[in-house]
C-alpha positions as a printed NumPy array, in Angstrom:
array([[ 29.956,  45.305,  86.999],
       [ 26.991,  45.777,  88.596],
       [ 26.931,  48.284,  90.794],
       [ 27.698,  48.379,  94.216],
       [ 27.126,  44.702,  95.238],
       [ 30.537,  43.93 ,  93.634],
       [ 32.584,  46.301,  95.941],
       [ 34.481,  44.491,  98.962],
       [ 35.212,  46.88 , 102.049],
       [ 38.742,  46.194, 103.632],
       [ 38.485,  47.829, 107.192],
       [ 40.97 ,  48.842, 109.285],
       [ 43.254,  45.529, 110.514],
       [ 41.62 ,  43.454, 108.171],
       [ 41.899,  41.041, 105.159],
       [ 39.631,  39.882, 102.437],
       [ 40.457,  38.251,  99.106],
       [ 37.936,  37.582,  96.37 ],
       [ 37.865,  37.2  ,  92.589],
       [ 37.017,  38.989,  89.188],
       [ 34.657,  41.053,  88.939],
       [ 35.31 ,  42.21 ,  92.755],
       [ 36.737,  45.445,  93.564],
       [ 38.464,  45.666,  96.706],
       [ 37.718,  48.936,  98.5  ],
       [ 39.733,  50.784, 101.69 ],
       [ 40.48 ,  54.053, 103.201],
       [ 44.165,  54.51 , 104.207],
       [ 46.204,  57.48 , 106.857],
       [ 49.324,  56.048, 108.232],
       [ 48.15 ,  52.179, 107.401],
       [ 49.484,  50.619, 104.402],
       [ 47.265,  48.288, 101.919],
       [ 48.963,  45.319, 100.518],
       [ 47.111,  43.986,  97.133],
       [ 48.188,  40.776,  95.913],
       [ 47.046,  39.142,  92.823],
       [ 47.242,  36.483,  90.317],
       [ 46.735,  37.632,  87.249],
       [ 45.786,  34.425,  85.143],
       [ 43.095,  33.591,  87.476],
       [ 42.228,  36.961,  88.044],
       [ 41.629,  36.572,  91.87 ],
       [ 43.564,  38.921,  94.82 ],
       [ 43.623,  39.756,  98.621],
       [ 44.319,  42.906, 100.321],
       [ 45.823,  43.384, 104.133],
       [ 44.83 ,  46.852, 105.726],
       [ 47.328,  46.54 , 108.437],
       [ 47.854,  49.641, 111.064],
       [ 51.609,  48.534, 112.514],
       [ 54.783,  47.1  , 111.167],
       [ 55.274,  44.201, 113.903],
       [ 53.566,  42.185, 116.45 ],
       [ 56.302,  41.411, 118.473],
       [ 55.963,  44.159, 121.17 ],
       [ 51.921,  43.408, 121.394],
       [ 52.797,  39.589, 121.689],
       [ 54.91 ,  40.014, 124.758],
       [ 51.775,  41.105, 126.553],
       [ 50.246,  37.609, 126.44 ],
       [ 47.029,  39.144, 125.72 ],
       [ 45.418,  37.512, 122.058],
       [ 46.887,  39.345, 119.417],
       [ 45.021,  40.615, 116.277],
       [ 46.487,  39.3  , 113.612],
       [ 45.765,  41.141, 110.671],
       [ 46.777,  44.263, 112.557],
       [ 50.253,  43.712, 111.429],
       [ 52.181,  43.982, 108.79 ],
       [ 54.5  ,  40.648, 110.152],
       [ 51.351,  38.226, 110.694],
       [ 48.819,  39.974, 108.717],
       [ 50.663,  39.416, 105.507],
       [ 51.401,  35.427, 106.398],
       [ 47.935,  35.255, 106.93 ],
       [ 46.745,  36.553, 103.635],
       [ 49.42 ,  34.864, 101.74 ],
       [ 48.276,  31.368, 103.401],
       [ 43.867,  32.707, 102.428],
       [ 45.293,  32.94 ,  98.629],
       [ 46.819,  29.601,  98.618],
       [ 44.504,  27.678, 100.279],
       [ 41.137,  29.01 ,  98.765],
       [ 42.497,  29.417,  95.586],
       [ 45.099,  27.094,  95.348],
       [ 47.528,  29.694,  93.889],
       [ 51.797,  29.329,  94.873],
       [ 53.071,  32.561,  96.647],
       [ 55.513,  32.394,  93.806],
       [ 52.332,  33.423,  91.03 ],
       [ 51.824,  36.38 ,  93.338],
       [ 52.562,  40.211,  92.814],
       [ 51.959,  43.337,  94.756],
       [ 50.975,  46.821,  94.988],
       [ 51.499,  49.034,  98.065],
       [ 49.371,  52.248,  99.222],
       [ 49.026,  54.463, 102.335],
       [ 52.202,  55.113, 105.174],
       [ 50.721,  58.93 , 104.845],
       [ 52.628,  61.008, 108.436],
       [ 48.756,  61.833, 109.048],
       [ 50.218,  62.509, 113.128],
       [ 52.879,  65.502, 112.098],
       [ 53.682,  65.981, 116.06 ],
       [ 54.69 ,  62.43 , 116.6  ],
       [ 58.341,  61.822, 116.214],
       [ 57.983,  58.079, 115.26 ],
       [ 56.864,  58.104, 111.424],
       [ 54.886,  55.164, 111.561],
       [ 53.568,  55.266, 108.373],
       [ 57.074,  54.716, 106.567],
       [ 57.917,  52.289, 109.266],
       [ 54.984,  50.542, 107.957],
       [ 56.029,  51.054, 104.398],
       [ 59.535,  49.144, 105.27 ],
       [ 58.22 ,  46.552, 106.935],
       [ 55.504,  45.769, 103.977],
       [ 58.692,  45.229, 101.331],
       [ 60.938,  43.743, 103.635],
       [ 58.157,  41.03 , 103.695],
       [ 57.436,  40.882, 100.173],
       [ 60.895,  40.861,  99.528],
       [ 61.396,  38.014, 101.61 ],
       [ 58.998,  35.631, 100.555],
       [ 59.548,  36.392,  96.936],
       [ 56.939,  38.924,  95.808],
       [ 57.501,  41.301,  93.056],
       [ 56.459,  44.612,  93.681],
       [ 54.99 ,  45.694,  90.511],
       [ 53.949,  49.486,  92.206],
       [ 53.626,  51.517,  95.256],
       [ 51.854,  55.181,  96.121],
       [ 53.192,  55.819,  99.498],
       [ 54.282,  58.692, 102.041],
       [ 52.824,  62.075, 101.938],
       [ 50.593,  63.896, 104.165],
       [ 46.882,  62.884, 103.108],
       [ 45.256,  59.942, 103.324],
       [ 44.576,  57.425, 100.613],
       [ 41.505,  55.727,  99.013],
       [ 41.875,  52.707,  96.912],
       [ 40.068,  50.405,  94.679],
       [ 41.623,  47.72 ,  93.607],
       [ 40.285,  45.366,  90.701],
       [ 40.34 ,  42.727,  90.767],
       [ 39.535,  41.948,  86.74 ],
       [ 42.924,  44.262,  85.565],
       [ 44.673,  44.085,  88.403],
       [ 44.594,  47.85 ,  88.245],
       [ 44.488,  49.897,  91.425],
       [ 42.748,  53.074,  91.313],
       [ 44.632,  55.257,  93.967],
       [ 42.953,  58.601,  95.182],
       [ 44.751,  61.033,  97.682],
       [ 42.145,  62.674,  99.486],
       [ 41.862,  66.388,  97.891],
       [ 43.105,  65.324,  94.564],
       [ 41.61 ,  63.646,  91.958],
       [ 42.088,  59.751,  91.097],
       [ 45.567,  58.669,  89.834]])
C-alpha cells in the first residue's frame, strides 16, 4: 500500500465502495458500519448509517437522506456493488461495527436499535454475517480492507482488535 492515498473516509450517513488495495476508513458512537465484500474480486462497500428506519423522516415530505438509514442506506449500497461491479447480492458477506450507548441518559438505546435493524436486513436479503463488534460504551474506529477482507476494529482507549 502506499500510504495514505489508498485510505477511503466513510463519513457520517454515507457510503463508498471501492476495490483492493483500498482501505475503507470510519469513526463510529451509536452508528453502525456495514462492510460488505466479495471476496474473489476483492472489492467491498461500507454504509455509516446513524438510524435504523426512514419511515418516521419520510412522513415529513421533506427529501430524505438516504444513506442515513439503515432501511435505504443498505438497498442503496447493495444496488452500488451490483451495478459497478457487477457482483449478485448472493456473493456478498458482512461485518458489523459500532451501536456503542455513547448517550447513557437517553432511554431509547439507539445504538442496538441500530444493531437490529442492520441484521434484520442482512438477514433478509440473504447476507451472511461472517462477524460483528457491537454495543458497549466507547466509540469505534475501523479499517476495513479491502485486499483480506479483514476489518481492523479499534475501541477508542484500547488497543486494535
Amino acid at each position: 500500500m502506499d500510504g495514505e492515498k489508498d485510505i477511503i473516509f466513510v463519513g457520517m450517513a454515507d457510503i463508498k465502495v471501492a476495490s483492493s488495495p483500498s482501505i475503507l476508513r470510519t469513526n463510529l458512537g451509536s452508528c453502525i458500519a456495514v462492510c460488505l465484500y466479495h471476496a474473489g474480486k476483492e472489492i467491498g462497500g461500507m454504509l455509516h448509517f446513524m438510524l435504523a428506519d426512514s419511515f418516521d423522516a419520510a412522513k415529513t415530505g421533506r427529501e430524505v437522506k438516504r444513506n442515513k438509514f439503515a432501511d435505504t442506506g443498505l438497498m442503496d449500497l447493495i444496488g452500488l456493488l451490483e451495478r459497478n461491479f457487477e457482483i449478485a447480492v448472493t456473493e456478498l458477506t458482512a461485518k458489523i461495527f459500532g451501536g456503542a450507548r455513547i448517550l447513557k441518559m437517553c432511554s431509547l438505546d439507539i445504538g442496538k436499535r441500530n444493531e437490529e435493524s442492520a441484521i434484520n436486513l442482512l438477514v433478509k436479503n440473504n447476507i451472511k454475517i461472517l462477524a460483528s463488534k457491537t454495543g458497549g460504551e466507547s466509540g469505534y474506529k475501523i479499517d476495513f480492507n479491502l485486499k483480506t477482507g479483514k476489518v481492523i476494529c479499534q475501541t477508542f482507549g484500547s488497543k486494535e482488535e
